[in-house]
C-alpha angles and dihedrals in degrees: 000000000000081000091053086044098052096050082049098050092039088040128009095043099045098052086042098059095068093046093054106068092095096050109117102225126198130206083245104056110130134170132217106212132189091012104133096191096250102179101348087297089142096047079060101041088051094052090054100051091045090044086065091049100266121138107221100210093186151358133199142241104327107082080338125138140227086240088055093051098046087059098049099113094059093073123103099225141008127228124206120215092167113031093183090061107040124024092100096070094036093062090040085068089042098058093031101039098016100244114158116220141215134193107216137182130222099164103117132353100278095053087040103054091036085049090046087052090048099042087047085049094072091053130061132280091282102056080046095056083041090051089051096052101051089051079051103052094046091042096092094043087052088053104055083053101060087032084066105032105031097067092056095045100036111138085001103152123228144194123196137195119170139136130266115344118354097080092078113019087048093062103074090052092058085048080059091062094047093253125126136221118225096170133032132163145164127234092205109007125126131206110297094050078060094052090048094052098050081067088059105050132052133247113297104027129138118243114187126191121213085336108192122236093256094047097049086053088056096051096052093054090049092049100035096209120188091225129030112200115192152111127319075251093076103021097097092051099059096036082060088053091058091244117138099252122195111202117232130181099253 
């Protein structure tokens, strides 16, 4: 990922500033960064961000393109899916062009509708009553979602172990549900990724830093969760085990 940055901000970037004079910029340009598109997640974010009156100007590199990337620096702000992987660059263009950034979460209707709000916040009163609107006009179907699944996963325990971002941005969404993690780690993550999780869970639980496959196992009979969300790595472990297992990119 540093590696990826860094090719962006020496090569990408340079060649970029003296193509971009005749790009037609907006008060509203935004762009999604270090979203790679697992499972359409990107196509949804985007909706949503239109949907408030924003113009996403790029996205990478999920379904992203080279041209995207080479305007980048025109937006007005940036907006971090994955915090792990891209960071670097994104405080690179703050520093260099002067373009604020954000980590949002739309990973379950609380986080949605409280990132919407954040992300509203940095635009005028119009992009606000838009973003309103939008949380508004999904709440119902939200709704009917935890109406049919909460009372069936309520107090439902969970452990989670899963790659750069979603250990900590997932958690919330399973709150939503009623359930609660008791467990949550990072296979690559570094110190600030730790500070920001301990936001997300509650006292007591267990954070677990690049556990090995032997030690996460460890950890599950110990805790005795009823879900174990992870990578296509452990699934078969635990599904052996007879434990639910939702399968996460990791």
């Amino acid at each position: 990922h540093h590696i990826a940055n860094d090719m962006i901000r020496d090569w990408v970037f340079p060649a970029a500033d003296k193509e971009n004079a005749e790009f037609e910029s907006t008060p509203y340009d935004v762009a999604i960064i270090g979203d790679y598109n697992i499972g359409g997640d990107a196509w949804s974010s985007r909706i949503l961000l239109e949907e408030i009156g924003l113009r996403v100007v790029a996205q990478w590199s999920g379904d992203g393109t080279f041209t995207e990337m080479k305007v980048t620096p025109k937006v007005k702000l940036n907006l971090i899916h994955c915090y792990r992987s891209m960071n670097y660059i994104s405080r690179h263009m703050e520093e260099k062009y002067g373009i604020p950034w954000l980590e949002y979460n739309f990973f379950g209707p609380t986080k949605i509708a409280e990132s919407l709000r954040t992300i509203a916040e940095r635009f005028d009163e119009n992009i606000q009553a838009k973003a309103e609107e939008v949380i508004k006009k999904y709440q119902k179907q939200c709704d009917d979602v935890l109406a049919k699944y909460r009372p069936r996963l309520e107090g439902k325990t969970v452990m989670m172990m899963v790659g750069g971002l979603r250990p900590r941005h997932v958690v919330p969404a399973f709150q939503d549900l009623g359930m609660k993690m008791i467990g949550t780690g990072y296979e690559f993550a570094h110190g600030d990724d730790y500070k920001r999780t301990t936001k997300y869970v509650d006292d007591a639980t267990l954070i677990y830093d690049d556990a090995t496959a032997y030690e996460f196992e460890e950890f599950v009979k110990k805790l005795k969760p009823d879900l174990v969300a992870s990578g296509v790595k452990e699934k078969y472990v635990f599904q052996k085990m007879a434990l639910p297992f939702r399968q996460m990119h990791s």
